[in-house]
N, C-alpha and C positions, 0 to 999 in steps of 0.2 A: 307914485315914484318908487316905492319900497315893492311893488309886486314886478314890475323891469327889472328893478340890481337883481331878485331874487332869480327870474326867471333865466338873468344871463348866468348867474353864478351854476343855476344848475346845467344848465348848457354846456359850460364851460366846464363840469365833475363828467358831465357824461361824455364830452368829448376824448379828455384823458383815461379816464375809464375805456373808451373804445381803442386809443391807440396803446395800454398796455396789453389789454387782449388781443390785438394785431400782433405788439411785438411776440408774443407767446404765440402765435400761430405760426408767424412768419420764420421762428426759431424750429418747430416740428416739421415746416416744410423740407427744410436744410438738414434736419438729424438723421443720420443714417437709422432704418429701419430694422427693428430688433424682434419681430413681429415671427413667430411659428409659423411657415405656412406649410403644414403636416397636412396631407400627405404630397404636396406639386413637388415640394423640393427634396423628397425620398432618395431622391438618385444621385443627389452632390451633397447634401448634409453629413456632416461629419459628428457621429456622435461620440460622446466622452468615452473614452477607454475603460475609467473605472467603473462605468454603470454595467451592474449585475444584471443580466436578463435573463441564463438558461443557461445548465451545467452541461459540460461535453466532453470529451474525452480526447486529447491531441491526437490526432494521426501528422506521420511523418509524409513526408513527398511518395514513400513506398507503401503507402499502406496499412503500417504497422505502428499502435503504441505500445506503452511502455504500463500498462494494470496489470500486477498479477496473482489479481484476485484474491489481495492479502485479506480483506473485510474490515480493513482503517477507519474508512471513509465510512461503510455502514454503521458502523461500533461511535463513532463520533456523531453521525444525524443527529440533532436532538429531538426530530418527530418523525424522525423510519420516514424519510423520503427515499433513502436508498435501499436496492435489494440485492445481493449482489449473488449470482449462481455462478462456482466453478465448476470444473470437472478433469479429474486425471488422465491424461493420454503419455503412451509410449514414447522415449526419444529413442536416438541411434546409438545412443550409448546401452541402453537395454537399463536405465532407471524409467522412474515416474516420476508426471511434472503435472504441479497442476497447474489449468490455464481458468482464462476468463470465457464462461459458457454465454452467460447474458445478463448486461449491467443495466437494469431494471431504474428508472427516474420519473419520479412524482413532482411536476413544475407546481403542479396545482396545492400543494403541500409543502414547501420549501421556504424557507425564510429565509436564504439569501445571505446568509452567515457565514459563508465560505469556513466554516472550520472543514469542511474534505479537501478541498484545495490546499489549507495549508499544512493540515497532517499528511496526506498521502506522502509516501517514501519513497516514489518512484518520479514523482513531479507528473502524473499521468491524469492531472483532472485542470481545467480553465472553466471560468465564467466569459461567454460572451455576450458582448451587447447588443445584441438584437434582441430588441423589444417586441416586435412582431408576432407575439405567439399568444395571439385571442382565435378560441375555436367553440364550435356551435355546441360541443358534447365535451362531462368531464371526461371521460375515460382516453381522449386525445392527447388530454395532458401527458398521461404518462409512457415515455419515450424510453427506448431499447438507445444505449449512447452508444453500441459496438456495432453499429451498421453497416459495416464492412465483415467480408465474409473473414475467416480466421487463416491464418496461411500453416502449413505444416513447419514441424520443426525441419531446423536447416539439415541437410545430411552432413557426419564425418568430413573431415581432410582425412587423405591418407595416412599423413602424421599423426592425427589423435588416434584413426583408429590403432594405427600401431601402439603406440603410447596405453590406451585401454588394453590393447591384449597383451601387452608385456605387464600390465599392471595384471592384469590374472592369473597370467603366470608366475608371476612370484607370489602369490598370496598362494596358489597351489602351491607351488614347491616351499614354502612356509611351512603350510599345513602337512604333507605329507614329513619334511623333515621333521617336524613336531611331534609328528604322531611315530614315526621309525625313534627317534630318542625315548619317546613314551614304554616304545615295545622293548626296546634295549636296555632302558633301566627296570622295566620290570622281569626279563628275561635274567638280571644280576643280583635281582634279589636290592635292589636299592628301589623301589617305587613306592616301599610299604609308606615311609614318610611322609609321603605324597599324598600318601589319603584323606590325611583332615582337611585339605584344599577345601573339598565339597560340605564337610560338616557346619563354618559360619552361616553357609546361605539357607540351613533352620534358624538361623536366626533371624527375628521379624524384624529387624532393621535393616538388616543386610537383602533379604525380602523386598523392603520395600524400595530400597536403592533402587536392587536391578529392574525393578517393574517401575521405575520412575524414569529409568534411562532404554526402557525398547524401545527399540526404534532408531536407539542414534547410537551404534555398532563402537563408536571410537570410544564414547562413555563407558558403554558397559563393557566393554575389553579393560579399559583402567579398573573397573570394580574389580571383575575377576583378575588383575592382574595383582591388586591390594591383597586379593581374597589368598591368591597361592603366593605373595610371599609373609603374609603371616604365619599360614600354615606351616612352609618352610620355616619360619623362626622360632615357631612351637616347637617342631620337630629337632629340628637340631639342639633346641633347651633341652628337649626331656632325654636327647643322645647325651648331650653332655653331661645332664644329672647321672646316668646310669654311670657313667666313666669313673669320676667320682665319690659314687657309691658302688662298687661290686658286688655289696650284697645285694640291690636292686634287682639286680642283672637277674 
């Protein structure tokens, strides 16, 4: 009698036992499917915006971004994933500019740390998410990002260039009134004062100023322009000592 109750009892653990494992199946049947199917569903999968895949360089609808081959981005790498080559070409104003020659990128070396991204200064670098970039050889990793050809700088307006050549003309006619006051005070016998202008710049500070400012013309016009009116205030002291003293004279 005692091996029946038993045999119903267990009957009746395994029967409930089978309809909780139904209800748990019959719940997966009805669950929306969360399931990867990489690669069928390539062409309508929507992936996350923040996932890093592979640095690029924006271009605009024209063509053109906005790098100009400051070296931000290289100088912040922290394992020289980047390389960055400029080079100097001619504008229409008759300066020099330097552009971007070729932005050199190492995917296979990158940690994905976006510090270029968010130092560059010009906003000219994105992460996108395309993951897709498994290839048979290292040396495919590393990617030229300015794949578009370079466009020439734009030419003048009519107005700028006017604007440029009036601006040369006054710096000429500067220069030449400059140098006719130059001749005219020395023609009077009033230039001599004028001379120790040039004497500070033996001095190795003063030395080293103006060799710390070539290059950038507005600076070093301010130094010489410190330089002559010390000079002039020398001179005019030791005028007025002599004044003073007659027996100087």
């Amino acid at each position: 009698m005692g091996s029946v109750k038993e045999y119903f009892s267990s009957l009746g653990s395994g029967i409930v036992s089978l309809l909780k494992g139904m209800q748990v199946t019959g719940k997966e049947f009805v669950t929306p499917k969360i399931t990867e199917r990489y690669p069928e569903d390539r062409e309508t999968y929507k992936w996350p915006e923040r996932f890093r895949a592979i640095l690029e360089l924006k271009y605009d609808k024209e063509g053109n971004h906005k790098c100009i081959a400051c070296g931000t981005c290289e100088r912040n790498c922290p394992n020289g994933t980047i390389k960055i080559e400029s080079k100097m070409v001619d504008t229409p104003a008759g300066t020099k500019k330097k552009k971007l020659a070729r932005y050199i990128y190492d995917l296979g070396s990158c940690t994905f740390c976006q510090l270029c991204v968010t130092t560059c200064p010009t906003d000219a670098l994105q992460f996108s998410n395309d993951f897709e970039q498994s290839v048979f050889t290292r040396d495919k990793l590393v990617k030229q990002l300015n794949y578009l050809p370079e466009k020439p700088e734009p030419e003048l307006t009519e107005e700028e260039k006017a604007r440029l050549a009036a601006e040369r003309e006054a710096k000429i006619a500067a220069a030449k009134a400059k140098a006719a006051a130059a001749k005219a005070a020395a023609a009077s016998g009033e230039a001599a004062p004028a001379a120790p202008a040039a004497a500070p710049a033996e001095d190795p500070a003063v030395a080293k100023a103006l060799a710390a400012a070539k290059g950038d013309p507005e600076k070093e016009a301010k130094i010489r322009a410190a330089l002559e009116r010390a000079a002039r205030l020398k001179a005019e002291r030791a005028a007025a000592a002599k004044t003073d003293n007659p027996e100087n004279k």
